[in-house]
C-alpha positions as CSV (number, residue, x, y, z in Angstrom):
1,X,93.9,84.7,134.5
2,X,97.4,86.4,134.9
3,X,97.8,90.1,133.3
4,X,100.4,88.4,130.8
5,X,97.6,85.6,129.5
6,X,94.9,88.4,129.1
7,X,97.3,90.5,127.3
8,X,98.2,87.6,124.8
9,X,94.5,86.7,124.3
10,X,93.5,90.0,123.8
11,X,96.7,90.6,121.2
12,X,95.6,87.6,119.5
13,X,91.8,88.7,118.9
14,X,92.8,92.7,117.9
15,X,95.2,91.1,115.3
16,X,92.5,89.1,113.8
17,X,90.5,92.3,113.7
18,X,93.0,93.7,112.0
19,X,93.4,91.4,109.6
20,X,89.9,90.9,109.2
21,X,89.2,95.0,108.6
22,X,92.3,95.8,106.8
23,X,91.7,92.5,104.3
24,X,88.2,92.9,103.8
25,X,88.8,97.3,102.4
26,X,91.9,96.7,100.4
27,X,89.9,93.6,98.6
28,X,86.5,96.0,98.4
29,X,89.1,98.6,96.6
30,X,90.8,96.4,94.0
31,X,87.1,95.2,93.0
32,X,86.3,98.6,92.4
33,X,89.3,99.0,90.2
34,X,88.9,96.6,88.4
35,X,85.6,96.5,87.6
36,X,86.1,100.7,87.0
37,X,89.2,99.5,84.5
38,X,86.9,97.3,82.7
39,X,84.5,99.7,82.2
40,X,87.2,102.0,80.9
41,X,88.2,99.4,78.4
42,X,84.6,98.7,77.2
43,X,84.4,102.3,76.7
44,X,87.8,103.2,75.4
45,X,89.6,100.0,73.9
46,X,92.4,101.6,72.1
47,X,93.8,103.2,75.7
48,X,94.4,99.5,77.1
49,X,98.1,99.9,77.6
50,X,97.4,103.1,79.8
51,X,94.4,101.8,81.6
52,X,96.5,98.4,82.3
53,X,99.7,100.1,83.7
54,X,97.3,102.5,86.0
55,X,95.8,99.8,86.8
56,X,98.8,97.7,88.1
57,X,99.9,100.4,89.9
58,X,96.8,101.0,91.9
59,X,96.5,97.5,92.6
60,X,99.8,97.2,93.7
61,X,99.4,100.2,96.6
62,X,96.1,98.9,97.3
63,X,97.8,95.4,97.9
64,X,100.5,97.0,100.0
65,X,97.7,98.3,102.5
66,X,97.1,95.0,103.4
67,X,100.3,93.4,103.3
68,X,101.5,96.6,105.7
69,X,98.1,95.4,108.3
70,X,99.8,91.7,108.0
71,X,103.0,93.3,109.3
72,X,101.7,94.6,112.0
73,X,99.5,92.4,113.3
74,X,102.2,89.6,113.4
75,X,104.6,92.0,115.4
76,X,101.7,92.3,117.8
77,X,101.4,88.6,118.1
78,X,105.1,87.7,118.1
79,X,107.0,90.8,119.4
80,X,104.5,92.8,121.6
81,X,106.7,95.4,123.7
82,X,104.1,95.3,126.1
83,X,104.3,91.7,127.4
84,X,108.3,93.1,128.3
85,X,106.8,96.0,130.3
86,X,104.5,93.3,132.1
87,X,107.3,90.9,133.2
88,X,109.4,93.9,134.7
């Protein structure tokens, strides 16, 4: 197997890895958030609006974890500097 194969296979399986990882905690942390905003509701019904719009906002940086692991991982896959550094 030539260096430039073994780097591509072993690109491909630390992006899945990172997908895997940084899919699996973001989705762990919005369950947690919303089951902790549903408790707040059950608890405290007349602060909906404030617990929803916290709530949207957390979910939406907790989204942008993973969609910031999708970014990387496909520049890994599809624009990896070092498979330029390996055909020099």
């Amino acid at each position: 197997m030539s260096p430039i194969e073994l780097l591509a296979v072993v690109s491909t399986v630390a992006a899945l890895f990172a997908i895997a990882i940084g899919v699996m905690f973001p989705a762990l942390a919005m369950g947690r958030a919303i089951a902790a905003a549903l408790d707040a509701l059950a608890r405290q019904s007349e602060a909906e609006k404030s617990i929803m719009r916290t709530l949207f906002i957390g979910l939406a940086m907790i989204e942008s974890l993973a969609i910031y692991v999708l970014v990387i991982a496909l520049i890994v896959l599809f624009r990896n500097p070092l498979i330029e550094y390996l055909l020099k």
